[in-house]
C-alpha positions as CSV (number, residue, x, y, z in Angstrom):
1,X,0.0,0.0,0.0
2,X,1.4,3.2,-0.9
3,X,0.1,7.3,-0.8
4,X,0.4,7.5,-4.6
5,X,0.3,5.3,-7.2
6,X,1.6,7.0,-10.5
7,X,1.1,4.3,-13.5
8,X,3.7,5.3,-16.0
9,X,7.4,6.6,-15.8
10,X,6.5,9.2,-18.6
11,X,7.1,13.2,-18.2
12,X,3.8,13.9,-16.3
13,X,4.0,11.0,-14.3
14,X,7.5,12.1,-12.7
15,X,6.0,15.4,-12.6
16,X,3.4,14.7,-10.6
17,X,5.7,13.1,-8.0
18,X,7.9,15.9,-8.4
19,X,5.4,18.4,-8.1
20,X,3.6,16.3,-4.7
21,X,6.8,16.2,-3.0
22,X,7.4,20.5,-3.7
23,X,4.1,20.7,-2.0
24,X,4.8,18.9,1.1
25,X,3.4,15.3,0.3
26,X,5.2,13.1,3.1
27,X,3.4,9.6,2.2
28,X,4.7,7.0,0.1
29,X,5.2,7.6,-3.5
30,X,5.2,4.9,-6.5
31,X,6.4,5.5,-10.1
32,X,5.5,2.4,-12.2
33,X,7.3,2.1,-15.5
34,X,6.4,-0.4,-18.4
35,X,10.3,0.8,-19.8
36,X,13.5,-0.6,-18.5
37,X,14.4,3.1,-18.6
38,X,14.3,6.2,-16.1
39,X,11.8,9.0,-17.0
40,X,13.4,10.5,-20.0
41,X,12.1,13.3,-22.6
42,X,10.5,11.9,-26.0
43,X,10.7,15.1,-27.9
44,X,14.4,14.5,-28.4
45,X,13.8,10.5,-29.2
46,X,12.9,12.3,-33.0
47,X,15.7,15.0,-33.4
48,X,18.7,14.6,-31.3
49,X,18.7,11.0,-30.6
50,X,17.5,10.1,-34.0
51,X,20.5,12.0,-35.0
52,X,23.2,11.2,-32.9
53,X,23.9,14.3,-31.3
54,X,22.8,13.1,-28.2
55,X,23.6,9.7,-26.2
56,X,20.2,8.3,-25.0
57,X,21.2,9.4,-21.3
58,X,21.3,12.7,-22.0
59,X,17.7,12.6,-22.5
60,X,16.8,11.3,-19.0
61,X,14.4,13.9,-17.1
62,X,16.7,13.9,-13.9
63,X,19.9,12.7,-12.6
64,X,19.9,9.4,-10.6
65,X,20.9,11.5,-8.2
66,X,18.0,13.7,-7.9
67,X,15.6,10.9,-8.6
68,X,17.0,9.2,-5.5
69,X,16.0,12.5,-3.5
70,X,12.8,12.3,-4.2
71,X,12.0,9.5,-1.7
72,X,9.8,7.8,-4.8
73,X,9.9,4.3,-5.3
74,X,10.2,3.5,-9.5
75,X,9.4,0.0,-10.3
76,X,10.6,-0.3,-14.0
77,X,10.2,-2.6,-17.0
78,X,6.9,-4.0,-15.8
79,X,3.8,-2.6,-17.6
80,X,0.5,-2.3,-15.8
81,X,-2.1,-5.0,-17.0
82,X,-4.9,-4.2,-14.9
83,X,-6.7,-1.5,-12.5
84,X,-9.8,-1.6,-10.2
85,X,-10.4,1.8,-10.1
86,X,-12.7,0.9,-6.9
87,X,-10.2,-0.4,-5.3
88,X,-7.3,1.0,-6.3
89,X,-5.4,-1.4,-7.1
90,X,-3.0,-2.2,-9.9
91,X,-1.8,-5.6,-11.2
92,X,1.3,-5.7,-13.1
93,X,2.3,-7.8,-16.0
94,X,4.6,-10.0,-13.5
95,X,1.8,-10.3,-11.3
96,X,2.6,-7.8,-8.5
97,X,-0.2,-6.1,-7.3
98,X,-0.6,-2.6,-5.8
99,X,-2.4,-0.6,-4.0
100,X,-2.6,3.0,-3.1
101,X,-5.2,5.8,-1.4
102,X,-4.5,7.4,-5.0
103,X,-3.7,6.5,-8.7
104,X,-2.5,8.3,-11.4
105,X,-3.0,7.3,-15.1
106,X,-0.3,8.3,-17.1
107,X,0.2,5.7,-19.7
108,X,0.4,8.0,-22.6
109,X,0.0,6.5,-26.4
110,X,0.5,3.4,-28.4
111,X,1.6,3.9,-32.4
112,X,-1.2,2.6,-34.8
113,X,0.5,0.6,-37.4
114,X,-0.2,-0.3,-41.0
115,X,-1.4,-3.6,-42.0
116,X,1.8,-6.5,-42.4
117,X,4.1,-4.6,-40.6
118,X,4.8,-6.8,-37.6
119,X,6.3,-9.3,-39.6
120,X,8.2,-7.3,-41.9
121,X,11.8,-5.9,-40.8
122,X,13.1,-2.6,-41.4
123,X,9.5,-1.1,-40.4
124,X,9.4,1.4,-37.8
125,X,7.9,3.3,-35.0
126,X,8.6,5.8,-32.8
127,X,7.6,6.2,-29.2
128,X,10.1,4.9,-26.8
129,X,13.8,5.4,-26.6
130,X,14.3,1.8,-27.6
131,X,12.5,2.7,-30.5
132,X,14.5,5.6,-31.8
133,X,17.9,3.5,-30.8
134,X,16.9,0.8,-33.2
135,X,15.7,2.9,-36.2
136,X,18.9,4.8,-35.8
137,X,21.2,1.9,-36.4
138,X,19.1,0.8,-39.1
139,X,18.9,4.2,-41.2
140,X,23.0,3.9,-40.7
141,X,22.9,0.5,-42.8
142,X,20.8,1.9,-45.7
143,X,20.0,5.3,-47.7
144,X,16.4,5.0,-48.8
145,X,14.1,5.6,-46.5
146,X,10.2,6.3,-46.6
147,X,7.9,8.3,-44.0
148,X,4.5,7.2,-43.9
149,X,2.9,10.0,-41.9
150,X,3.0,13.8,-42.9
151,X,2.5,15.2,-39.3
152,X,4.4,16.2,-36.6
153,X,6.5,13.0,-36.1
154,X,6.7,12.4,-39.7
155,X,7.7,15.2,-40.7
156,X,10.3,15.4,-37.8
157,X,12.1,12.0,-38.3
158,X,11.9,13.3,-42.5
159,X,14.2,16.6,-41.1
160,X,16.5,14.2,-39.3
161,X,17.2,11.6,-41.6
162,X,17.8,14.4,-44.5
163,X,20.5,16.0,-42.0
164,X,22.0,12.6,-42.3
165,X,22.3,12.7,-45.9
166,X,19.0,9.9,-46.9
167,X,17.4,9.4,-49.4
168,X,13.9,10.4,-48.2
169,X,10.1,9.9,-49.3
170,X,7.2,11.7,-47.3
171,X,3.6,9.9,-48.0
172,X,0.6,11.2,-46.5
173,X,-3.1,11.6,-46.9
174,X,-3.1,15.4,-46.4
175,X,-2.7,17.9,-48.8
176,X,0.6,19.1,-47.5
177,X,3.0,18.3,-44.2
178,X,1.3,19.1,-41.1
179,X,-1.7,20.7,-42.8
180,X,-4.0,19.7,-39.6
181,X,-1.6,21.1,-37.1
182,X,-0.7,24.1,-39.2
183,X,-3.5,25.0,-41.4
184,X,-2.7,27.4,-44.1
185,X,-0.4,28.8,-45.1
186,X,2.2,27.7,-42.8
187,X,1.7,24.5,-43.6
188,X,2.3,24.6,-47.3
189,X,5.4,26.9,-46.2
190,X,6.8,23.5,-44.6
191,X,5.9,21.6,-47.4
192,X,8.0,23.8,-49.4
193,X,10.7,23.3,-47.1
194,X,11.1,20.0,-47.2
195,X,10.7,19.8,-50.5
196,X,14.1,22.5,-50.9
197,X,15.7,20.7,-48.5
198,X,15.9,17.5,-50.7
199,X,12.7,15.4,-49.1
200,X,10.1,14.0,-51.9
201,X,7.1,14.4,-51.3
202,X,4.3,11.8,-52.0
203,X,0.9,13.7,-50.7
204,X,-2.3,13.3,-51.2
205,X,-1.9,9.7,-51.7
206,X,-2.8,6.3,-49.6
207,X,-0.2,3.4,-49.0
208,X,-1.3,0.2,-50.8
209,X,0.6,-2.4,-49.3
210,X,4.5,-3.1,-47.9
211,X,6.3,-4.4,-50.3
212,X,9.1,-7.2,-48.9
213,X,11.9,-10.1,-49.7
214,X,12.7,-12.4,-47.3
215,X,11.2,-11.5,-44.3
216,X,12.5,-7.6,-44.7
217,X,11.1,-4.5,-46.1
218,X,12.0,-3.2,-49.7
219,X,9.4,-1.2,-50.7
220,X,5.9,1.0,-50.2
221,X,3.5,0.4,-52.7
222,X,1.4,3.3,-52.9
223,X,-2.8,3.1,-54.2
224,X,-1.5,4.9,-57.1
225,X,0.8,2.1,-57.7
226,X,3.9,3.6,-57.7
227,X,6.5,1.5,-55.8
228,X,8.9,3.8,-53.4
229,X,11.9,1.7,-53.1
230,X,13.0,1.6,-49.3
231,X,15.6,0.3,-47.2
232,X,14.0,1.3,-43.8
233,X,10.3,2.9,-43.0
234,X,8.9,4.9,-40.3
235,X,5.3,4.5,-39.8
236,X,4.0,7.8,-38.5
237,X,0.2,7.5,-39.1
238,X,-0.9,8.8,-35.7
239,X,-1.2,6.9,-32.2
240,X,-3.7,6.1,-30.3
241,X,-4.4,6.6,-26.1
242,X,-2.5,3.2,-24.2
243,X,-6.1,2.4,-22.5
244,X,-6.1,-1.3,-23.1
245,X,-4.8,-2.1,-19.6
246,X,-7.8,-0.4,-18.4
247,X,-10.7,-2.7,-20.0
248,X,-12.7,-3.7,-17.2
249,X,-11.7,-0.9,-14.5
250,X,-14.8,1.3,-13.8
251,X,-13.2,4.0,-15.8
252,X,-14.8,5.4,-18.7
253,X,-13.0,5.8,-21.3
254,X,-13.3,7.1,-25.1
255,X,-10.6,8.6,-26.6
256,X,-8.2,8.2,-23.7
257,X,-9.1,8.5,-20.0
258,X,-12.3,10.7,-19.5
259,X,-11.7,13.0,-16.8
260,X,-13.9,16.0,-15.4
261,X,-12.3,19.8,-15.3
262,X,-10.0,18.8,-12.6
263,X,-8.6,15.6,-14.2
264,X,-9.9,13.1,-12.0
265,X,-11.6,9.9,-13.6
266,X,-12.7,8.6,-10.4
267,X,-12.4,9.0,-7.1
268,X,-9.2,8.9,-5.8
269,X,-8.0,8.3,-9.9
270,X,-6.7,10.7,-11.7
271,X,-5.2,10.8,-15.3
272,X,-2.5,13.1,-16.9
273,X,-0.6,13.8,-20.3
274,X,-1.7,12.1,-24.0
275,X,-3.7,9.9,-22.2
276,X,-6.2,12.1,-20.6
277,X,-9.3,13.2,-22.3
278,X,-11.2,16.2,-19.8
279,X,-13.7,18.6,-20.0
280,X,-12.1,22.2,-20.4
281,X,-14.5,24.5,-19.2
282,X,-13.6,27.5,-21.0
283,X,-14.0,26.3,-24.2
284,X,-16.9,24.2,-22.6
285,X,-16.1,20.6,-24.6
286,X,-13.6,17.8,-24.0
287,X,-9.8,17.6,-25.3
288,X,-7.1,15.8,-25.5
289,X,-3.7,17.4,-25.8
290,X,-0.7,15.1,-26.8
291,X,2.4,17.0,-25.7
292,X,5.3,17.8,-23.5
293,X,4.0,20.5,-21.9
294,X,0.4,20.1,-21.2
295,X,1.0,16.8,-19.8
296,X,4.0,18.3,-17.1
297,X,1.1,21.5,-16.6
298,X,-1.8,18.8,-16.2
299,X,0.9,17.5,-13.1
300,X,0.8,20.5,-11.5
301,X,-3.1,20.5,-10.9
302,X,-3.0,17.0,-10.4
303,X,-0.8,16.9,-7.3
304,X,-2.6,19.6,-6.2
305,X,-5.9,18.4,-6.6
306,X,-4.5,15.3,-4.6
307,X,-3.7,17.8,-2.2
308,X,-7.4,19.3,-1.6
309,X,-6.3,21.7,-3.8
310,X,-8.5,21.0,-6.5
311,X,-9.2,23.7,-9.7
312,X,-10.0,23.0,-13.5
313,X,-7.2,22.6,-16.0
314,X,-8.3,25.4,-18.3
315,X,-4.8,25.7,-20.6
316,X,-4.4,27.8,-23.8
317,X,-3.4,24.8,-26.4
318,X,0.0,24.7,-27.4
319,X,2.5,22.8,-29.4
320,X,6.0,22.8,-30.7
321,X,8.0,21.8,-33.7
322,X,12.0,21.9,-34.4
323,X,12.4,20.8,-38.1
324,X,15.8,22.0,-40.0
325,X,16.7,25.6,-38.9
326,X,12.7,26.4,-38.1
327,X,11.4,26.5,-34.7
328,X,7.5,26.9,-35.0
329,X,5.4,27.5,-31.6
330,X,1.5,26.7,-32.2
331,X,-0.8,28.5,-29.4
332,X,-4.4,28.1,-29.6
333,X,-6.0,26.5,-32.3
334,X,-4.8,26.9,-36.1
335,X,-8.2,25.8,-37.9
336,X,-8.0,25.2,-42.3
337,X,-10.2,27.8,-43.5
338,X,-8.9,30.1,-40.8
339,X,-8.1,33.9,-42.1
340,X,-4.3,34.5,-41.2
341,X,-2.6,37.4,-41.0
342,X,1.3,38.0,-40.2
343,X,1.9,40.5,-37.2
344,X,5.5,40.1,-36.9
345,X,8.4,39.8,-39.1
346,X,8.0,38.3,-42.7
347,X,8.1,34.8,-44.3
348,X,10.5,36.0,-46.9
349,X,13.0,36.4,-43.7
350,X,12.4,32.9,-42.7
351,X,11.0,34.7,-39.5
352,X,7.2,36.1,-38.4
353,X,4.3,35.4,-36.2
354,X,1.0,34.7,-37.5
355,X,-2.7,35.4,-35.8
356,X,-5.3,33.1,-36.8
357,X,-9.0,34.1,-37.0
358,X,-12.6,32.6,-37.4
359,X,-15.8,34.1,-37.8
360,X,-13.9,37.5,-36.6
361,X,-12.7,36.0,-33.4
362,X,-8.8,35.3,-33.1
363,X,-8.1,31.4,-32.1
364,X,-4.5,31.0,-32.6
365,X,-0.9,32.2,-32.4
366,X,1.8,30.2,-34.8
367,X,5.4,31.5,-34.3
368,X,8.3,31.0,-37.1
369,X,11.4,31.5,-35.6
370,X,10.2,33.7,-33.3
371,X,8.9,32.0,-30.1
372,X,8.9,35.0,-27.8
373,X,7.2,37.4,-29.8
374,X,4.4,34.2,-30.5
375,X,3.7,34.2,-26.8
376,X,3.3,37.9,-26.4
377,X,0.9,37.6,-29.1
378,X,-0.7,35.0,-27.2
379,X,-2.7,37.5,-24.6
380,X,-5.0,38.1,-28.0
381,X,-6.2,34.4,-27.6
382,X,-7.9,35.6,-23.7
């Protein structure tokens, strides 16, 4: 029996014991991992670790060290199979079973993956450390890769692997990369990017089938049927909440964990990060944000909630993007069909901030190399 039970050893879930202990929490805390690995950052896993400029330790959240100081219990490499919310109890895929006066759901996604990939090497995904580790020593071996997936992660690993001189291929459904993130005309300003920086686009267009020989991928057949040769591919084609541990629970749950304003799914349950769908009640409808950053904010009103501290989550949405020399901050919403107008700087200069509006009514903020300015323009979003 422990104080807190925190179910995954993600960025929000450390945060939440991080932010407990800062508060004065003096009970026992537990930090249950399904990875081998300490808490570490997954933005990097895309950019720096994909590339090589970082070791894979350099992306851990804290220091042994500090970890130690925390007075937290981590239980690691042993994924959570079960919850009885009622209870409050948690059964783990070796069997061990805990309890706790609290729980906190921070299981974050799982990649959806393409039809015949699990039995065809050289296909990708990217979500854990071990993940971005194995796709880097196979993009070493071979120069052709392919990207299935023009959004964030897509068009991320597409940036990387062209800084390490591949031969790349972008497919995707949309029109252009990151056109649901982005909107116009940003997004077709990335596209074009890309597309000068050496990247071939494929958009518009569905994947057929993977193409293999012996047991290892060659090849992306697209519904057009043109065959993109491929020594490697990343599968990028979106992920889903990691919510199949909690079949059975009590919890209701959707698209991820449903939560009410405060983030609690049930009493004495809480849920935080990509897995946790609440209601927002300023905009008066249920998200789900999958970031860095609203999952280490949703900590902060979780342990405080914990706490008898309780107030609703009611964040301005945000996101971030680092793709060649381009640093783009998203605040708010950037809707297609939105009017846009540049307030700062100039795309010509490779630098502005743009103000999205609907109906007359501004809804987002999108920064180009010029991420202070963007949040000073954010106080127009109320």
């Amino acid at each position: 029996m422990t104080g807190v039970l925190v179910v995954g050893a993600s960025a929000g879930g450390l945060a939440v014991a991080e932010a407990l202990r800062r508060k004065g929490h003096q009970d026992g805390i537990t930090v249950l991992g399904a990875e081998s690995h300490p808490p570490y950052d997954r933005p990097p896993l895309s950019k720096q670790v994909l590339s090589g400029a970082w070791e894979s330790e350099r992306a851990h959240l804290r220091p042994e060290a500090e970890l130690a100081r925390l007075d937290a219990e981590f239980i690691l490499g042993d994924p959570a199979v079960r919850l009885d919310a009622a209870a409050r109890e948690v059964t783990t895929a070796t069997g061990l079973t805990l309890r706790a006066e609290t729980v906190v759901v921070a299981t974050g996604l799982t990649p959806s993956r393409l039809p015949g990939q699990e039995g065809l090497a050289g296909v990708h995904v990217l979500r854990t450390m071990d993940d971005a580790l194995g796709l880097r020593a196979h993009l070493l071996e071979g120069p052709r890769l392919v990207v299935v997936g023009e959004g964030v992660l897509g068009a991320e690993v597409a940036a990387t692997a062209r800084g390490l001189g591949l031969d790349v291929t972008l497919v995707g459904l949309g029109r252009t990369v990151l056109a649901d993130q982005l909107g116009d005309p940003a997004a077709t300003l990335l596209g074009e990017l890309h597309a000068e920086r050496g990247v071939r686009l494929r958009l518009g267009v569905a994947v057929g089938e993977l193409v293999g020989s012996g047991g290892r991928v060659t090849g992306v057949r697209l519904a057009s049927g043109e065959l993109l040769p491929a020594d490697a591919v990343v599968v990028a084609i979106g992920s889903r909440p990691a919510t199949g541990w909690l079949e059975g629970s009590g919890l209701t749950v959707g698209d991820g964990v449903e939560c009410d304003a405060r983030l609690r799914a049930a009493d004495g349950v809480y849920a935080v990060g990509d897995v946790a769908s609440w209601h927002h009640e300023g905009l008066g409808r249920r998200l789900r944000l999958e970031n860095r950053t609203n999952a280490v904010d949703q900590a902060q009103v979780v342990a405080a909630g914990i706490l008898g501290e309780e107030r609703p989550y009611t964040p301005i949405p945000y996101f971030w993007t680092d793709q060649y020399d381009v640093k783009i901050q998203a605040h708010g919403f950037l809707p297609a069909g939105a009017e846009v107008e540049v307030v700062e700087g100039d795309p010509g200069q490779n630098r502005f901030v743009a103000l999205y509006h609907l109906d007359g009514e501004p809804t987002g903020v999108l920064g180009w190399n010029m991420a202070k300015a963007a949040r000073l323009h954010r106080a127009r979003l109320g």
